[in-house]
C-alpha positions as CSV (number, residue, x, y, z in Angstrom):
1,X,-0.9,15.1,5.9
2,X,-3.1,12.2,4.7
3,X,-0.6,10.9,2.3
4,X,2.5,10.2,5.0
5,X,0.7,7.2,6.2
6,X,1.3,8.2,9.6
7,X,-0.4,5.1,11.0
8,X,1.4,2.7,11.7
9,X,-0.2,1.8,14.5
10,X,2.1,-0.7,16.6
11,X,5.3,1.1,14.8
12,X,8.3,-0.5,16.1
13,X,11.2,-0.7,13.5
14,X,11.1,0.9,9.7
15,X,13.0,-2.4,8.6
16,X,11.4,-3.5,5.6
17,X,9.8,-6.9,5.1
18,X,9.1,-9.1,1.8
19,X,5.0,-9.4,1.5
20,X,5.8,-13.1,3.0
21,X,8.5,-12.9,5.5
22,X,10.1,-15.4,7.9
23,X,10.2,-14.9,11.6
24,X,12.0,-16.5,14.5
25,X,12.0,-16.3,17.9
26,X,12.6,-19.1,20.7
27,X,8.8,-18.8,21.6
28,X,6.9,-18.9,18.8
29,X,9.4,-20.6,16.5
30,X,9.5,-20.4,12.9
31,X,6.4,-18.9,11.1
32,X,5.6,-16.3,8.4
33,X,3.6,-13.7,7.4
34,X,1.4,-12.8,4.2
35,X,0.1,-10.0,3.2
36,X,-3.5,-9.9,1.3
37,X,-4.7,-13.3,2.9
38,X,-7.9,-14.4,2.7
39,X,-9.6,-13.2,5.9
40,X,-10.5,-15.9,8.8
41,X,-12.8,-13.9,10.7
42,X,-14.5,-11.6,7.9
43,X,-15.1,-14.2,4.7
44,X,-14.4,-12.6,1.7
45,X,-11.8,-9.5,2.9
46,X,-8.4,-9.5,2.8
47,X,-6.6,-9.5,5.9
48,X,-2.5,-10.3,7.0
49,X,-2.5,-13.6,8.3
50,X,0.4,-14.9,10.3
51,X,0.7,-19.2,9.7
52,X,0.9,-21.3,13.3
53,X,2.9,-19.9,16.5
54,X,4.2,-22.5,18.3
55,X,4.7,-22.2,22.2
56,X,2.0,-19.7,22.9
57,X,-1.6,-20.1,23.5
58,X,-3.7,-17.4,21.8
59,X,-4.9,-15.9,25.5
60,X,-1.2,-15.6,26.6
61,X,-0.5,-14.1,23.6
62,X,-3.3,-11.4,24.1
63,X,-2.5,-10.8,26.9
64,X,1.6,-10.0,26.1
65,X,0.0,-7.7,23.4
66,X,-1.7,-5.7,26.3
67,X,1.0,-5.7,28.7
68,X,3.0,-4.7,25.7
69,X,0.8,-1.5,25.6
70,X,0.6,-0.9,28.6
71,X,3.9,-0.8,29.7
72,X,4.4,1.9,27.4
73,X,7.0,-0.3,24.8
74,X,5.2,1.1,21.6
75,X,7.4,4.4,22.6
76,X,9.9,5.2,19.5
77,X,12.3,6.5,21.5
78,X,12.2,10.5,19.5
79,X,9.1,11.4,21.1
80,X,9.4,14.9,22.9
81,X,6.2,13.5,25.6
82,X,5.0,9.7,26.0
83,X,2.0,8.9,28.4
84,X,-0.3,5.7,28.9
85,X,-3.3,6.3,30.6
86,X,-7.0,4.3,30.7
87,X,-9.1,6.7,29.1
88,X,-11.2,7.1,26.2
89,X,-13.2,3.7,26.8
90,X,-9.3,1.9,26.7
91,X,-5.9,3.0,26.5
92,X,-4.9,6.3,25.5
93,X,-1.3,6.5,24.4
94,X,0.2,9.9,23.5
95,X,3.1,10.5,21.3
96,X,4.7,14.8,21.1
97,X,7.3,15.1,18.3
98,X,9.3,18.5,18.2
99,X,8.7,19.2,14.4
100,X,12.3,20.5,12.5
101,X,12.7,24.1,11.7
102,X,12.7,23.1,8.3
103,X,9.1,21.5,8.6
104,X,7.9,24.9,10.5
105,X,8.8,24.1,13.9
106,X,6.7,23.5,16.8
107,X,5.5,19.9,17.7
108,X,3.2,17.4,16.5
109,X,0.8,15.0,18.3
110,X,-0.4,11.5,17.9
111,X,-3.1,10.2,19.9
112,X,-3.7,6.3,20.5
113,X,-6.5,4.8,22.0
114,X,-6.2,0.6,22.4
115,X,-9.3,-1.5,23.1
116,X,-9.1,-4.9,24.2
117,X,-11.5,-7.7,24.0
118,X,-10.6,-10.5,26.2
119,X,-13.2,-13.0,25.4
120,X,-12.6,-12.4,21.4
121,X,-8.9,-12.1,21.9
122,X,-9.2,-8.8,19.8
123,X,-7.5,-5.3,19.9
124,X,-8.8,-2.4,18.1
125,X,-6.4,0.5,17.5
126,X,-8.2,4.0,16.6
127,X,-5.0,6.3,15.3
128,X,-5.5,9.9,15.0
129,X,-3.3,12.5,13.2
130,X,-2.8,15.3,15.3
131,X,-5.4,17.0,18.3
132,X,-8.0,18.4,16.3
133,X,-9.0,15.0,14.6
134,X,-8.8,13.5,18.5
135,X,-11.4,16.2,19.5
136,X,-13.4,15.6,16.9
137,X,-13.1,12.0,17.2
138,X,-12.7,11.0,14.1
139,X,-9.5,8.5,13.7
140,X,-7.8,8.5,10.6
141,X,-7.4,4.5,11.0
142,X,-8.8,1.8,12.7
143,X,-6.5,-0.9,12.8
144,X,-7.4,-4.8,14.1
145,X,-5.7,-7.6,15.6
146,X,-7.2,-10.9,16.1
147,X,-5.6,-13.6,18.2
148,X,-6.7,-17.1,16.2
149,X,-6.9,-20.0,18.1
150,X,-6.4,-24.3,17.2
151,X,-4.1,-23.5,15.5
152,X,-2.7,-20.0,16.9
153,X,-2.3,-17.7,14.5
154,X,-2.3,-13.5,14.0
155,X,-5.0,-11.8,11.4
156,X,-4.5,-8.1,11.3
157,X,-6.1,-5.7,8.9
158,X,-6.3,-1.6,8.7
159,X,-9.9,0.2,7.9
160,X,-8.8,3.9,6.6
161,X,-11.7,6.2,7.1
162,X,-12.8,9.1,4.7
163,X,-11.2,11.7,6.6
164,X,-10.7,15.8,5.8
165,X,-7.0,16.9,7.2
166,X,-5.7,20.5,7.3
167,X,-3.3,20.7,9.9
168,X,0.1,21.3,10.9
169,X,2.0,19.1,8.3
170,X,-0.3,20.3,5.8
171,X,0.4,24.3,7.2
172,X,4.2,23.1,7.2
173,X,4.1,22.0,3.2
174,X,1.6,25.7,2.4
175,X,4.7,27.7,4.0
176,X,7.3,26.6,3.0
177,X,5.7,27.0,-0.8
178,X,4.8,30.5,0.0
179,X,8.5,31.4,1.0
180,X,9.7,30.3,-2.0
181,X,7.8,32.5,-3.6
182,X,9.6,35.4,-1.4
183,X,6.6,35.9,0.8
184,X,5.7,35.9,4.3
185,X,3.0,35.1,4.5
186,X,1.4,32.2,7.0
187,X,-1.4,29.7,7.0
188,X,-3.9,28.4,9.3
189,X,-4.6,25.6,9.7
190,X,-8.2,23.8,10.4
191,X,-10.3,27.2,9.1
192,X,-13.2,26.9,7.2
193,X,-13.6,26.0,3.4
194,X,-13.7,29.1,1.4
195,X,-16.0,27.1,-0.4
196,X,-17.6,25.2,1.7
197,X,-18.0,26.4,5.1
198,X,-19.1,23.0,6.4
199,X,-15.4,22.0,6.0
200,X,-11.6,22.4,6.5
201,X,-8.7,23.6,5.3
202,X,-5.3,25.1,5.5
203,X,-5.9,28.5,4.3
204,X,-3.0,30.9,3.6
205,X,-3.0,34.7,4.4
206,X,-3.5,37.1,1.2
207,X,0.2,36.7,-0.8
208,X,0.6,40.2,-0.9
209,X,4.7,40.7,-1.2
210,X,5.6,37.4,-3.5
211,X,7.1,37.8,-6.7
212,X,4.5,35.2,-8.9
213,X,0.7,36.4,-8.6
214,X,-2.5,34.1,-8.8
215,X,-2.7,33.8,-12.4
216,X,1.6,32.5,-12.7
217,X,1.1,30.5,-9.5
218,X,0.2,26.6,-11.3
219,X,3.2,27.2,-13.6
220,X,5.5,28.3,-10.4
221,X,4.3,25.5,-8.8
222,X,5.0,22.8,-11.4
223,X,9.0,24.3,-11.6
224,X,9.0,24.2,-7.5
225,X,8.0,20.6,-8.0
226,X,10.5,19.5,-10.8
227,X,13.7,21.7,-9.8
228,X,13.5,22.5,-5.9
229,X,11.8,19.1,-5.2
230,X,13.4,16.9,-7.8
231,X,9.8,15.9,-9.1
232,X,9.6,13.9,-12.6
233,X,7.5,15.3,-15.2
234,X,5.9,12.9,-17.3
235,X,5.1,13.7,-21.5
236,X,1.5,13.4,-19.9
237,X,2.1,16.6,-17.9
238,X,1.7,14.7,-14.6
239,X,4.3,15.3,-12.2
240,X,5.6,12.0,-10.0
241,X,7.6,13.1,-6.7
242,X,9.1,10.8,-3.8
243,X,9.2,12.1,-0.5
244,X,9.8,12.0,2.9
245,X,8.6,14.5,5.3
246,X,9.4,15.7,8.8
247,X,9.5,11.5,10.2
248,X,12.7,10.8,8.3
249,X,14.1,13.7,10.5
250,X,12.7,11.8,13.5
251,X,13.8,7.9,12.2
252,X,9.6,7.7,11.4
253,X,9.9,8.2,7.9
254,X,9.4,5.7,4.9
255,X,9.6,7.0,1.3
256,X,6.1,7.8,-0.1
257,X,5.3,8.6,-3.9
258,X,2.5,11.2,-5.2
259,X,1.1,12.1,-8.6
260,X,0.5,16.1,-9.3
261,X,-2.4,16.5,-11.8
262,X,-2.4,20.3,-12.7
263,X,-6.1,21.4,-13.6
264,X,-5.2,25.2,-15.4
265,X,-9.3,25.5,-15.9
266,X,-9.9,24.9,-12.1
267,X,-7.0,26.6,-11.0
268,X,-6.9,23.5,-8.6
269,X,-4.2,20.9,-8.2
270,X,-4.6,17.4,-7.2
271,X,-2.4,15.1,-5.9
272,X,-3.0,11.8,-5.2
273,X,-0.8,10.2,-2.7
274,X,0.2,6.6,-2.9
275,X,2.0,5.7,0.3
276,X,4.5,3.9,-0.2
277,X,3.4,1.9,-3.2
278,X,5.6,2.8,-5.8
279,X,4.1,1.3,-8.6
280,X,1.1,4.1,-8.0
281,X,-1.7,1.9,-8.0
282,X,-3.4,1.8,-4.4
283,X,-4.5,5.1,-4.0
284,X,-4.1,6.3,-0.1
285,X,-5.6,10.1,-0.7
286,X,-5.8,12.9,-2.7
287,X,-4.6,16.3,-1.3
288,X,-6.1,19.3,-2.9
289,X,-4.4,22.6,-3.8
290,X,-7.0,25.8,-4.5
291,X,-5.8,29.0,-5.7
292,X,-7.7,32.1,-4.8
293,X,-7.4,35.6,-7.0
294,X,-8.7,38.5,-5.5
295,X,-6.9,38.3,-3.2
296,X,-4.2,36.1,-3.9
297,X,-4.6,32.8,-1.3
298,X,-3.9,29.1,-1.6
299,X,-6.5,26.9,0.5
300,X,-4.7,23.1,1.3
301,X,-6.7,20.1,2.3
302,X,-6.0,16.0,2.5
303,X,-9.0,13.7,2.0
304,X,-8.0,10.1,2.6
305,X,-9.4,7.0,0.3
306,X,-11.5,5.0,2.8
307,X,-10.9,1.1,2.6
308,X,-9.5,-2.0,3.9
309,X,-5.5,-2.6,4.2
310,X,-3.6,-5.4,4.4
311,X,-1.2,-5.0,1.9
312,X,2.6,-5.4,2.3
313,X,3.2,-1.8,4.3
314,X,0.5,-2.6,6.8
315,X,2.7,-6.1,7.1
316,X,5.7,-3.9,8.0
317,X,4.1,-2.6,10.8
318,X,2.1,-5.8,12.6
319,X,5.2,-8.0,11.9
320,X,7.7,-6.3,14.2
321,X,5.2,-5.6,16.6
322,X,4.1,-9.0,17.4
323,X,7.8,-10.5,16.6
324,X,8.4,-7.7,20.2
325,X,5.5,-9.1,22.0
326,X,6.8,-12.6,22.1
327,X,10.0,-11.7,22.8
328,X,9.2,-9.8,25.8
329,X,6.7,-12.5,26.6
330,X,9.9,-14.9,26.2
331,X,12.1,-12.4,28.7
332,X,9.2,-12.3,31.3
């Protein structure tokens, strides 16, 4: 779940973007965008930092992006349910997906809630990753826009918070592992840690008809990696996979990379998800895989790297989105 980057929080097109990228519109003219700028607001961060926008003042521009919101235009188009409603201290924008067969069915929520500071010219995005992290209240991201002004100009950044996941896409990946092991067994998701009841995790049944037991299970797992999945296994032992998940099926997806470290002495297997850097160097989260004996069970759970992002996929998403705004501030 962590690793899909599933934030992106004013998603309008998966178009991909060089990390400084041209864009031009009647209002606004000709500017770019770089990624990892020096910050304006917040002196020694990084932020993405759009140069001067011509024909726009930075409280007209605000106030497009709100109307933007507002009117709902942040809709992708394959949601299942789409709603707008002041709540939650700001907007509240919900997003239902009907999740493929293939991903174990059902639907998936995203919850959205927009604040807007008028006198600071500032939006604040809190993105969470399905109901149970919305009840809790604990967003996976916090994402920032700041409206510059003399000269105008756009300075966006993403703050990913330290966040446990053990949902559905997690429950979706746990399944479809234990069917390949000719079992039916399910999982649940969001139970508590069978080692830590403090926390959660995505905790299988007892695998009582598969063909592999507890002890074979990390060597299964490495062949279900490298043949069913078409992982790459490295002379280090590591294993590198590419993936997309259930959002390709829904045009949401982006390719992501991961790393599988097997740990045979800890029966344990990390992976530490990457995103969509390729070169796997900005680590986004590390999901966890636990085998149980006695009785046989798997426990799944996502724990995302807190930090700062304004790299170049954070720059795929704020681009668009403000290239939209002005043009519907240009048709109005």
């Amino acid at each position: 779940q962590g690793h899909l980057e599933l934030n992106r929080p004013f998603y309008q097109s998966p178009a991909l973007f060089s990390s400084r990228a041209r864009a031009a519109h009647n209002m606004g003219g000709n500017f770019s965008f770089t990624a990892n700028a020096d910050s304006v607001s917040t002196p020694g961060a990084k932020c993405i930092l759009s140069d001067k926008i011509d024909g726009v003042t930075a409280e007209k521009l605000f106030a497009g992006l709100e109307k933007y919101i507002r009117d709902g235009k942040t809709k992708v188009g394959q949601e299942a349910e789409f709603s707008v409603a002041d709540e939650e201290g700001g907007v509240h924008v919900t997003q239902v997906f009907i999740v493929p067969e293939l991903f174990g069915g059902g639907t998936y929520i995203m919850h959205n809630v927009y604040r807007f500071d008028p006198l600071k010219h500032r939006v604040e995005h809190d993105f969470f990753s399905g109901q149970t992290q919305f009840d809790r209240k604990t967003p996976m991201f916090t994402s920032v826009v700041n409206i510059l002004s003399e000269p105008v100009r756009v300075e966006a950044w993403t703050e990913a918070h330290e966040v446990r996941s053990s949902g559905k896409l997690m429950k979706a990946g746990a399944e479809k592992v234990v069917a390949q092991m000719g079992s039916k067994a399910t999982a649940a998701i969001d139970q508590p840690s069978m080692s830590d009841k403090t926390k959660f995790s995505c905790i299988t049944e007892p695998i009582e008809d598969a063909s592999i037991s507890a002890d074979a299970f990390l060597d299964f797992f490495k062949s279900y990696l490298t043949e069913t999945m078409q992982a790459t296994e490295l002379p280090d032992g590591t294993i590198i996979e590419e993936r997309s998940g259930f959002l390709g099926e829904v045009g949401m997806g982006v390719k992501t990379f991961a790393k599988h470290v097997v740990k045979q002495d800890e029966n344990h297997i990390y992976c530490y998800e990457y995103g969509e850097d390729e070169s796997l160097t900005e680590l986004a989260g590390v999901t966890h895989l636990q085998v149980h004996s006695s009785p046989f069970r798997l426990e799944w759970w996502n724990v995302q790297t807190p930090g700062r992002r304004a790299g170049e996929a954070q720059q795929k998403v704020i681009q668009p989105f403000i290239e939209q705004v002005l043009k519907s501030l240009q048709e109005a």
